[in-house]
N, CA, C and O atoms as CSV, one atom per row, in Angstrom:
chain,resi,resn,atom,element,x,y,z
A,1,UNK,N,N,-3.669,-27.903,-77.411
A,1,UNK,CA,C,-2.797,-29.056,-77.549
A,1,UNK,C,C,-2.731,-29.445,-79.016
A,1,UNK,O,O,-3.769,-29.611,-79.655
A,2,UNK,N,N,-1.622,-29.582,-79.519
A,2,UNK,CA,C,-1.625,-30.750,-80.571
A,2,UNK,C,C,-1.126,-31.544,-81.009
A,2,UNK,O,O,0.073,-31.518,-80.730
A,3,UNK,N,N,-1.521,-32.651,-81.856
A,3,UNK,CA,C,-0.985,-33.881,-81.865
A,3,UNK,C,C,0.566,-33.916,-82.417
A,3,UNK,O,O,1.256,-33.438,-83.317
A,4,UNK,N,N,0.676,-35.003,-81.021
A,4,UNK,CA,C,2.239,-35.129,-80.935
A,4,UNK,C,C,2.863,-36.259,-81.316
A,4,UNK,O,O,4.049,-36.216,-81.645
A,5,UNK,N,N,2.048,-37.595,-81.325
A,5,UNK,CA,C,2.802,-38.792,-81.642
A,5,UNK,C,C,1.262,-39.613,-81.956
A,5,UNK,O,O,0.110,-39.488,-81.539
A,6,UNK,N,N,2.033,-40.582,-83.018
A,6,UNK,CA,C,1.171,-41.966,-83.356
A,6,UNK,C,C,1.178,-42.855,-82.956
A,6,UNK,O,O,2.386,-43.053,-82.825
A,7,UNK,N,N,0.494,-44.033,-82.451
A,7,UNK,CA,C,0.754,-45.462,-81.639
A,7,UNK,C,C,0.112,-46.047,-81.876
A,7,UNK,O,O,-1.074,-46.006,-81.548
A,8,UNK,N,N,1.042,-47.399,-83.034
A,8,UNK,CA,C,0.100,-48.182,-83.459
A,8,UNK,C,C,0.423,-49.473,-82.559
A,8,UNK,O,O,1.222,-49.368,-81.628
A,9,UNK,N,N,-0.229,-50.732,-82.861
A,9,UNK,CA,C,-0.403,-51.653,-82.241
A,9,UNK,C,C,-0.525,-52.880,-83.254
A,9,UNK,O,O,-1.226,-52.947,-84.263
A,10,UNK,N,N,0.691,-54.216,-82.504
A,10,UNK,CA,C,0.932,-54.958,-83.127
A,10,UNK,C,C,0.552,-56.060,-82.330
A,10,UNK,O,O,0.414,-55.714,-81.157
A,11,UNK,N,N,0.257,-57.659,-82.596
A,11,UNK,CA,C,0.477,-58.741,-82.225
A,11,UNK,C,C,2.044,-59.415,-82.502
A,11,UNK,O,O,2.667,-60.241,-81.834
A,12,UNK,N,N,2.353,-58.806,-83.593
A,12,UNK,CA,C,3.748,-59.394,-84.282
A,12,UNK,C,C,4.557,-58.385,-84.658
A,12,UNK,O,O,4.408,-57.923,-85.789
A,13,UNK,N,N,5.749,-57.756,-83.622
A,13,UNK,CA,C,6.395,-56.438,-83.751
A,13,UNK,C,C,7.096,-56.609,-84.397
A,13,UNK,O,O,7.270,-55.604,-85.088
A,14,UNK,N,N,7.748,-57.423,-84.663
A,14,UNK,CA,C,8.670,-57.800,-85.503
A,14,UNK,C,C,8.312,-57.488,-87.164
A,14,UNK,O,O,8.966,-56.686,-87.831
A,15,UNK,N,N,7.168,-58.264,-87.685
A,15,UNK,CA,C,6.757,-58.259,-88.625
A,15,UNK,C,C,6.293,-56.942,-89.169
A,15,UNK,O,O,6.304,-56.492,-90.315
A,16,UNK,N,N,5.848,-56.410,-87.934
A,16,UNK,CA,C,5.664,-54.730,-88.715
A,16,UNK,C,C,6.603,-54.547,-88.684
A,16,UNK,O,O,7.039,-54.801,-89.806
A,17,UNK,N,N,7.559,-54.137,-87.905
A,17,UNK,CA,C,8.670,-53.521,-88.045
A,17,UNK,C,C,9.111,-53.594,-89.470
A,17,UNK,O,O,9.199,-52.523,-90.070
A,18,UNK,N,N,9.457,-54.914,-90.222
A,18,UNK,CA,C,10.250,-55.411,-90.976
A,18,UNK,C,C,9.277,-54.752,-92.029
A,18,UNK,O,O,9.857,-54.042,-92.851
A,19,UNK,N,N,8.100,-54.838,-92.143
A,19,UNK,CA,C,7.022,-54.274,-93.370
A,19,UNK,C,C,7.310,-52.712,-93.314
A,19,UNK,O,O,7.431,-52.288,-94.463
A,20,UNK,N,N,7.528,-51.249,-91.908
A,20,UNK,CA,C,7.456,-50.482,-92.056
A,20,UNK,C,C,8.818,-49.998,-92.892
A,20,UNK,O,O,8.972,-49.289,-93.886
A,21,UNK,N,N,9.794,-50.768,-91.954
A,21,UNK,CA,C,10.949,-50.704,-92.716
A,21,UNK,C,C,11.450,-50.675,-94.237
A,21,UNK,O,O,12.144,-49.880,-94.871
A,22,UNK,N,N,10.725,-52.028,-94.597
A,22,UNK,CA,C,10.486,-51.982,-95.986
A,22,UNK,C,C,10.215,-51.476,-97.259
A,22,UNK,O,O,10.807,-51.409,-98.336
A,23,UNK,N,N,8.636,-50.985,-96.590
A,23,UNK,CA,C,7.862,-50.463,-97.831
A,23,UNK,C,C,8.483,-48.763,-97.087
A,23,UNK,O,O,8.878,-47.920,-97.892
A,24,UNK,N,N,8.497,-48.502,-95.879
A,24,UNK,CA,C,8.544,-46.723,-95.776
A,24,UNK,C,C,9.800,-46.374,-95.443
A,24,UNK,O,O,9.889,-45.250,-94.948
A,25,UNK,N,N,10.674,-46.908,-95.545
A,25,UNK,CA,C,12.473,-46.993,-95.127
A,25,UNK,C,C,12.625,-46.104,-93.155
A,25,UNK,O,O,13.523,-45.675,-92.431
A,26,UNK,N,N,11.374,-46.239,-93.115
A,26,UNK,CA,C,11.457,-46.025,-91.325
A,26,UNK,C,C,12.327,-47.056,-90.480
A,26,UNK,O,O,12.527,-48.271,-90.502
A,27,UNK,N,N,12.752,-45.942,-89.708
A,27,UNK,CA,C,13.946,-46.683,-88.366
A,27,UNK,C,C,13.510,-46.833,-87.365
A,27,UNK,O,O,12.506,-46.141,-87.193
A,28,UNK,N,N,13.871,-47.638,-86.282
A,28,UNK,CA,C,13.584,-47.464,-85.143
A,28,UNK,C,C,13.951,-47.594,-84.163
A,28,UNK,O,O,14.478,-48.701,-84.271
A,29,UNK,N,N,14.153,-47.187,-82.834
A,29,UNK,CA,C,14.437,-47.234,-81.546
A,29,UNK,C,C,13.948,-48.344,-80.654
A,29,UNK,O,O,12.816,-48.508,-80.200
A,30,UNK,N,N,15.350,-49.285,-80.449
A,30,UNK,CA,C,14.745,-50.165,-79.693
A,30,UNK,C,C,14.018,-50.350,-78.032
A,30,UNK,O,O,14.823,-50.388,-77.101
A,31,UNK,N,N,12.835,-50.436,-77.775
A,31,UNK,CA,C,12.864,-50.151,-76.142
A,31,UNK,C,C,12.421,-51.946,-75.540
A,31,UNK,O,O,11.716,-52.177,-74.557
A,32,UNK,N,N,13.022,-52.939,-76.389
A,32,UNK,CA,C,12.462,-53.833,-75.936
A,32,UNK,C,C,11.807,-54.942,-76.857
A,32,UNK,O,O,12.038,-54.926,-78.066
A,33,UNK,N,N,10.967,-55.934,-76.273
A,33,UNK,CA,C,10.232,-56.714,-77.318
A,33,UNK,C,C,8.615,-55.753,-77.159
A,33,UNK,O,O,7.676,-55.836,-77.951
A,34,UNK,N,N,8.655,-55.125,-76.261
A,34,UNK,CA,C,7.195,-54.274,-76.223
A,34,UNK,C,C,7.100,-53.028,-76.930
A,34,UNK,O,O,6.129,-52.366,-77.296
A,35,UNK,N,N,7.999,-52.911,-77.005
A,35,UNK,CA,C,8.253,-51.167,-77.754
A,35,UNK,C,C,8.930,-50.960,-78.977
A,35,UNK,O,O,10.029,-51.437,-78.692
A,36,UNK,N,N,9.000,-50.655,-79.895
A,36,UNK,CA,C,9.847,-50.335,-80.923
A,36,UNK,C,C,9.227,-48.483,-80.649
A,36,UNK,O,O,8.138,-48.051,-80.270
A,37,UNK,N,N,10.388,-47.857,-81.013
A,37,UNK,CA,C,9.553,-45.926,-81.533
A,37,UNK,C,C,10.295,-45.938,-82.958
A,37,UNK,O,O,11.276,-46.600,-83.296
A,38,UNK,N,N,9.691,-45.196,-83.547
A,38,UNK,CA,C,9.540,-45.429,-85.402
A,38,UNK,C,C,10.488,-43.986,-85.095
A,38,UNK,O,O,10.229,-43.252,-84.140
A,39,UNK,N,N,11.586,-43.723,-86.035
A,39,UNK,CA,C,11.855,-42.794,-86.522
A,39,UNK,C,C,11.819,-42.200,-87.949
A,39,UNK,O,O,11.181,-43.005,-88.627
A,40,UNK,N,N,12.172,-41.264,-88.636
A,40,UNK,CA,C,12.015,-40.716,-89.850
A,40,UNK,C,C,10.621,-41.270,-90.364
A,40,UNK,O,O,10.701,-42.165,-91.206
A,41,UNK,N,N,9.671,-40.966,-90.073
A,41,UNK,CA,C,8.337,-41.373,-90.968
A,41,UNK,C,C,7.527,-39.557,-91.007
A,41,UNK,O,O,6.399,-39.461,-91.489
A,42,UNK,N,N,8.069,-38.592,-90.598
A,42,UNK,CA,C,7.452,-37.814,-90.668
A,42,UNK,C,C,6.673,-37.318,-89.472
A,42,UNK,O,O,6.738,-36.097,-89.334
A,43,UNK,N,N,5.836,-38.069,-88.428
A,43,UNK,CA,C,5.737,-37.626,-87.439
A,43,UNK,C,C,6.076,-38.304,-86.078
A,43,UNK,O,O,6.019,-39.470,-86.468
A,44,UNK,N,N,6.434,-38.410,-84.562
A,44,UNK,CA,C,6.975,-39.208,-83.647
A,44,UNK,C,C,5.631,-40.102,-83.899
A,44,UNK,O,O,4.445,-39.918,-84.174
A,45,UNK,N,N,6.644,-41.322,-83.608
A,45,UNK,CA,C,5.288,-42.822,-83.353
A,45,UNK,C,C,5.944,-43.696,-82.611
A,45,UNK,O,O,7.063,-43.369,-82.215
A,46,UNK,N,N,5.378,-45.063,-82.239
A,46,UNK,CA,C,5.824,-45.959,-82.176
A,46,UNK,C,C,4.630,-47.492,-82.261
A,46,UNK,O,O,3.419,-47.504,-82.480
A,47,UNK,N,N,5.400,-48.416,-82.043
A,47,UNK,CA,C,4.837,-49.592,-82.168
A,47,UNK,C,C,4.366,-50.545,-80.988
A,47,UNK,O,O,5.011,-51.593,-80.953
A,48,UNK,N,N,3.602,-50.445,-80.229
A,48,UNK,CA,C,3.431,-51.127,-79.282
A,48,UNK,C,C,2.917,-52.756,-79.381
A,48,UNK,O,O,2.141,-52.951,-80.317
A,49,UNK,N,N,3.202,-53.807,-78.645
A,49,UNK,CA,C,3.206,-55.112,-78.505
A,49,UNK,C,C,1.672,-55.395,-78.062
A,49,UNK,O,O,1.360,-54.914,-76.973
A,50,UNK,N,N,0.675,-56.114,-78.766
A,50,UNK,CA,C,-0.726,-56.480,-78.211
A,50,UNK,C,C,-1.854,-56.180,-79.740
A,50,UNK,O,O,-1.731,-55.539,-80.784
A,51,UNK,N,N,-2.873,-57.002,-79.157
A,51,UNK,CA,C,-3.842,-57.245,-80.216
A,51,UNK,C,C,-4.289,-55.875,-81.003
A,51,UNK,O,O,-4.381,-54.799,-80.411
A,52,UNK,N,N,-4.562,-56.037,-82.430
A,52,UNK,CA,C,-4.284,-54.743,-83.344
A,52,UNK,C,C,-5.807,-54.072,-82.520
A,52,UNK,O,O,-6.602,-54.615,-81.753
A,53,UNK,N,N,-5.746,-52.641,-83.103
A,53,UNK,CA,C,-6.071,-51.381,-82.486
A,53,UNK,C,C,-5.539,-50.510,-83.411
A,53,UNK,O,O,-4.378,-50.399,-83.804
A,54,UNK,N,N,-7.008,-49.624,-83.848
A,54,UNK,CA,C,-6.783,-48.597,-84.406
A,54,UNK,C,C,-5.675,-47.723,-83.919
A,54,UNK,O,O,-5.386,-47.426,-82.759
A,55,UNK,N,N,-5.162,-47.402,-84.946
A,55,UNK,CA,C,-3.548,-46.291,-84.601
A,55,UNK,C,C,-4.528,-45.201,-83.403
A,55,UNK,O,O,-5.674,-44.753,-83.434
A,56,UNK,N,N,-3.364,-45.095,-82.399
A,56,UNK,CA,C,-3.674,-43.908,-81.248
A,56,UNK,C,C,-3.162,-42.549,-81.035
A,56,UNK,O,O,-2.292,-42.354,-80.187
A,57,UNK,N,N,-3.609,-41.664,-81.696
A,57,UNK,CA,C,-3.451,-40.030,-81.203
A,57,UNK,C,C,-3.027,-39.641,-80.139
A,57,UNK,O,O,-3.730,-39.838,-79.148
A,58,UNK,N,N,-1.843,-39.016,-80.008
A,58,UNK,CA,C,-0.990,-38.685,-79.213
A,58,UNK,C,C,-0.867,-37.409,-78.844
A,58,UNK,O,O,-0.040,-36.800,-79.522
A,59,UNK,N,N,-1.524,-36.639,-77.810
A,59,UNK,CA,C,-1.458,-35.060,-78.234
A,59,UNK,C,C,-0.243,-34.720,-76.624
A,59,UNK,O,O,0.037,-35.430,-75.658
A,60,UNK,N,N,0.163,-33.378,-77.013
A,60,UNK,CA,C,1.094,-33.756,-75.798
A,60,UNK,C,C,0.890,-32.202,-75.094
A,60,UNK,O,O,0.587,-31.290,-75.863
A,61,UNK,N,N,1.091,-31.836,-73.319
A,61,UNK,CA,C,0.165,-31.147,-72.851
A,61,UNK,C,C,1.544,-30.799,-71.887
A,61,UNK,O,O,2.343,-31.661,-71.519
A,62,UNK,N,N,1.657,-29.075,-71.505
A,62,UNK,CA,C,2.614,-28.934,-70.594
A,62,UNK,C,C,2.206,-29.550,-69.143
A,62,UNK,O,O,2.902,-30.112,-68.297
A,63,UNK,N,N,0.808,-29.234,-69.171
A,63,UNK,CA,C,-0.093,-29.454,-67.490
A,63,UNK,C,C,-0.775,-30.360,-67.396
A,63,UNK,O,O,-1.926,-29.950,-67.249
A,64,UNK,N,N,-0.704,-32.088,-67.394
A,64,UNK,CA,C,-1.051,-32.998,-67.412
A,64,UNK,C,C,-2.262,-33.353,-66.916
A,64,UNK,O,O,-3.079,-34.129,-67.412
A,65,UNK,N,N,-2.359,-32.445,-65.430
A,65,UNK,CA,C,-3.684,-32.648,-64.891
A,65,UNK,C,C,-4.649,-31.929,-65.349
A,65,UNK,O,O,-5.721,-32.534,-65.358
A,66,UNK,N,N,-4.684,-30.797,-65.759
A,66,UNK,CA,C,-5.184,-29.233,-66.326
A,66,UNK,C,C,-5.490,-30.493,-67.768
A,66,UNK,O,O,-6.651,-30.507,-68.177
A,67,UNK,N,N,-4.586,-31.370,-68.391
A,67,UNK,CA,C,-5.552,-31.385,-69.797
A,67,UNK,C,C,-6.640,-32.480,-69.375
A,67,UNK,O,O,-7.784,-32.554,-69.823
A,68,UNK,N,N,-5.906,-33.520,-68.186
A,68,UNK,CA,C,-7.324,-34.705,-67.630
A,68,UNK,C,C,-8.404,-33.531,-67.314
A,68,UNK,O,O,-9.454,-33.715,-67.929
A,69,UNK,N,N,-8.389,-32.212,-66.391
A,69,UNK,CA,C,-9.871,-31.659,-66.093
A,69,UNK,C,C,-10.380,-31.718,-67.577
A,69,UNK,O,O,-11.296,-32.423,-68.000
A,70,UNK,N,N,-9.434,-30.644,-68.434
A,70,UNK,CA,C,-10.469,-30.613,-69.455
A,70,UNK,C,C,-10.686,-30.917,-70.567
A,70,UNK,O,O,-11.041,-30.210,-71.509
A,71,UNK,N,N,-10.485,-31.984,-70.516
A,71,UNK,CA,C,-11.000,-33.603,-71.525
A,71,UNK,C,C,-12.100,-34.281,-70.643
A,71,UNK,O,O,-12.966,-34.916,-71.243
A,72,UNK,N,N,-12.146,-34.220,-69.478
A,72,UNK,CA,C,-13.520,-34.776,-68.562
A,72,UNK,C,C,-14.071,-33.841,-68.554
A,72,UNK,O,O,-15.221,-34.245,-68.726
A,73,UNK,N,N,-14.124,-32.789,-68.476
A,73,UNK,CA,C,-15.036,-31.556,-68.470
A,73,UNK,C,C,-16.018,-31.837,-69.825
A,73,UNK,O,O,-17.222,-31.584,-69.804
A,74,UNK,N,N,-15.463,-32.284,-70.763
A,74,UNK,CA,C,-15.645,-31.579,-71.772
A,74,UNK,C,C,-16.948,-33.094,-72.462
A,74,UNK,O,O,-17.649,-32.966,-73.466
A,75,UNK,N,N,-16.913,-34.142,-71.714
A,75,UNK,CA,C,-17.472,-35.039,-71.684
A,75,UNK,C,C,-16.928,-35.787,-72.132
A,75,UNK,O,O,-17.441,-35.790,-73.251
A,76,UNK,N,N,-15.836,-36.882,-72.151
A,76,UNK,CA,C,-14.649,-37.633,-72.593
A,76,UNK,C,C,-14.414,-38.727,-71.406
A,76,UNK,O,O,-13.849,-38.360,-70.376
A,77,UNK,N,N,-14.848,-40.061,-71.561
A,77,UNK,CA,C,-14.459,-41.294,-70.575
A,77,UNK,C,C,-12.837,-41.449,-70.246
A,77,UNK,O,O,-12.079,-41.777,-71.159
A,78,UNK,N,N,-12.473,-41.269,-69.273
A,78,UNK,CA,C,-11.055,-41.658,-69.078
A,78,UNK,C,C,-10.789,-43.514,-68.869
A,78,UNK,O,O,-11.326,-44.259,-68.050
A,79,UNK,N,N,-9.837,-43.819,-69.870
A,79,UNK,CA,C,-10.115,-45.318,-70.123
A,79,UNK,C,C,-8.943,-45.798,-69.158
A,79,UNK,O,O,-9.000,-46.775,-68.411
A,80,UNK,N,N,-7.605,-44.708,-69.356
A,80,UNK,CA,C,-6.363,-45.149,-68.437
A,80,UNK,C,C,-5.966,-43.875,-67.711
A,80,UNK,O,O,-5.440,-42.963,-68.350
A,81,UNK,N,N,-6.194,-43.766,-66.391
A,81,UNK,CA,C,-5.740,-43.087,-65.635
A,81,UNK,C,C,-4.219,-42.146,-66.027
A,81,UNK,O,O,-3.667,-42.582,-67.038
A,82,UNK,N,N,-3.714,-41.296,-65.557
A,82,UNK,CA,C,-2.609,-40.944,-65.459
A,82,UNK,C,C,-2.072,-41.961,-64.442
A,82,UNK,O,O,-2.387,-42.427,-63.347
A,83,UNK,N,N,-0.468,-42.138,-65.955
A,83,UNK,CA,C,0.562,-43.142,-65.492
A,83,UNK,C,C,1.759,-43.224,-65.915
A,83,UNK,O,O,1.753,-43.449,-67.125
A,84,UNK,N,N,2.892,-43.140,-65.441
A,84,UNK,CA,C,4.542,-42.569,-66.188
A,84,UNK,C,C,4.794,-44.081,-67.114
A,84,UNK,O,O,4.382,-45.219,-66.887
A,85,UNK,N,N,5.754,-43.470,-68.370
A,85,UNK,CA,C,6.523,-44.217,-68.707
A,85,UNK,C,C,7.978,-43.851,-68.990
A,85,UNK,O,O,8.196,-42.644,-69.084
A,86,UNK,N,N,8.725,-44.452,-69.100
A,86,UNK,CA,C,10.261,-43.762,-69.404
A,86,UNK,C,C,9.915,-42.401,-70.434
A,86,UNK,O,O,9.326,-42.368,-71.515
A,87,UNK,N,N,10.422,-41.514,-69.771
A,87,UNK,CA,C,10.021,-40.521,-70.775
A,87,UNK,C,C,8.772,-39.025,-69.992
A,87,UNK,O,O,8.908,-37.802,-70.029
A,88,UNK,N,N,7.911,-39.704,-69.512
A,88,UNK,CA,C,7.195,-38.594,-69.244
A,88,UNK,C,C,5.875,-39.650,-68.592
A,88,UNK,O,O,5.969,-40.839,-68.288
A,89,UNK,N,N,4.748,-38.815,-68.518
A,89,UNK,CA,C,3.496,-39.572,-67.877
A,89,UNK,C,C,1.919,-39.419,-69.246
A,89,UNK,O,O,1.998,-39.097,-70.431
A,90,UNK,N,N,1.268,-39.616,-68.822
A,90,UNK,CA,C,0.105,-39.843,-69.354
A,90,UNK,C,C,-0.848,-40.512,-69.031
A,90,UNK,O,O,-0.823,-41.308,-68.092
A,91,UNK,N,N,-2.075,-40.238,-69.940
A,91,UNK,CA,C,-3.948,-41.182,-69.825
A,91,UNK,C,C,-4.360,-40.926,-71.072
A,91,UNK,O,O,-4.299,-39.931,-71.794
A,92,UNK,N,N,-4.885,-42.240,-71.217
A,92,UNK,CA,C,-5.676,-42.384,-72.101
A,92,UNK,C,C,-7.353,-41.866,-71.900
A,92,UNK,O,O,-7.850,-41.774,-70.777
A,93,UNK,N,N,-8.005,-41.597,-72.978
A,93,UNK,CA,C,-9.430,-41.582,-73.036
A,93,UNK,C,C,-10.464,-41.286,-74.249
A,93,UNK,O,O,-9.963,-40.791,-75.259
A,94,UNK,N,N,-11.338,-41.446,-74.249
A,94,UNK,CA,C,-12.154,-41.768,-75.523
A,94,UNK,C,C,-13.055,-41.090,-75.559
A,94,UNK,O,O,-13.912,-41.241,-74.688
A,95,UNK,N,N,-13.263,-39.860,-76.787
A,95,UNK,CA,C,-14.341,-39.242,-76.793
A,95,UNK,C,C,-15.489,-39.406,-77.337
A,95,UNK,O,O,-15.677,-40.229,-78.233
A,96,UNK,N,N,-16.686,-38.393,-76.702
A,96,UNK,CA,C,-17.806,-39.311,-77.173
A,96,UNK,C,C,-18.392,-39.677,-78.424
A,96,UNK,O,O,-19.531,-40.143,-78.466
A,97,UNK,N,N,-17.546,-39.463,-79.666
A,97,UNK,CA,C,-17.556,-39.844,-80.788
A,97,UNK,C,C,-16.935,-41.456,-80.882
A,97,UNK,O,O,-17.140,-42.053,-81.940
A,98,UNK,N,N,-16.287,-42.061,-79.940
A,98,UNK,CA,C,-15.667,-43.560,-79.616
A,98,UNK,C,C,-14.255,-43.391,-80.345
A,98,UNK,O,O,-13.858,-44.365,-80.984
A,99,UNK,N,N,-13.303,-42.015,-80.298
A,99,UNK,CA,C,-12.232,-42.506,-80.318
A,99,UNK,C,C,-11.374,-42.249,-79.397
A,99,UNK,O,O,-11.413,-41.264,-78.659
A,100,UNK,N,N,-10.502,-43.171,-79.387
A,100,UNK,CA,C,-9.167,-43.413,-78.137
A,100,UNK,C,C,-8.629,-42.658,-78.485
A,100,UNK,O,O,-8.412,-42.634,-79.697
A,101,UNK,N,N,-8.056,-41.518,-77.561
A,101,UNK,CA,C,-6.826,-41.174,-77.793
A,101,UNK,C,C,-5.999,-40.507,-76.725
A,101,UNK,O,O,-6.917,-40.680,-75.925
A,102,UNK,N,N,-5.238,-40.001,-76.118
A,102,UNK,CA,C,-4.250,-40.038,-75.503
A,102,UNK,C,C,-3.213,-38.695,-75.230
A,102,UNK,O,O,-2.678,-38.128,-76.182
A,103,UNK,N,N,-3.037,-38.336,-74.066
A,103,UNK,CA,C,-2.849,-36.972,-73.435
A,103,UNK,C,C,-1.356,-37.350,-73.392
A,103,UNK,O,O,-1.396,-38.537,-73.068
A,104,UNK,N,N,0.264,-36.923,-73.573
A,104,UNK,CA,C,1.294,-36.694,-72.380
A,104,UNK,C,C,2.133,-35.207,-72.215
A,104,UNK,O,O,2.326,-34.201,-72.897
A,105,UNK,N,N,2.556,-35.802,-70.669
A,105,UNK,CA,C,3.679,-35.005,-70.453
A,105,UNK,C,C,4.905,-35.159,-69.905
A,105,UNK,O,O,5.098,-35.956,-68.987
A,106,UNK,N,N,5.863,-34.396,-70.429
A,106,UNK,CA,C,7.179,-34.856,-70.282
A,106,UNK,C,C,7.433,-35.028,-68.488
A,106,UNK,O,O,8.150,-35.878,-67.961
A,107,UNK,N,N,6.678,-34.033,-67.828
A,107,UNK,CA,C,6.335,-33.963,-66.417
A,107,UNK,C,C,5.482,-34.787,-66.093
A,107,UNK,O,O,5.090,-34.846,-64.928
């Protein structure tokens, strides 16, 4: 697998927005007051709505369940179950080094 998208996390989407915009001339896709997705920055991201959180690693997997076995196999806490969003499905989970990060598929 490899990493496919960035997801950072805002209290005030707006305000990033307007700062990424700014200082990195990034665009974005509106999905809402919860969602912004960042375009032209170089790799897929977006901005999610809620208390800040280290940016989240996005790796993306043809066989969704095949990458949950082996990320639990491999000794890795699953923090969010597999769960769809417009777009495709996914889970989160954290390896045992304590970082979050995050499986999808378009399936």
């Amino acid at each position: 697998m490899r990493i496919d998208y960035l997801e950072f996390t805002s209290p005030d989407i707006s305000a990033s927005k307007a700062f990424f915009a700014h200082a990195f001339g990034w665009e974005f896709k509106d999905y809402g007051p919860e969602y912004q997705e960042i375009a032209n920055a170089g790799v897929s991201g977006g901005i999610a709505a809620g208390a800040f959180a280290a940016p989240l690693v996005i790796l993306k997997a043809d066989d969704l369940e095949a990458a949950l076995a082996r990320v639990s196999e491999a000794g890795a806490e699953i923090t969010k179950p597999i769960f769809s969003f417009p777009g495709g499905r996914r889970f989160q989970f954290r390896e045992p080094g304590g970082s979050e990060m995050a499986v999808w598929s378009e399936a």
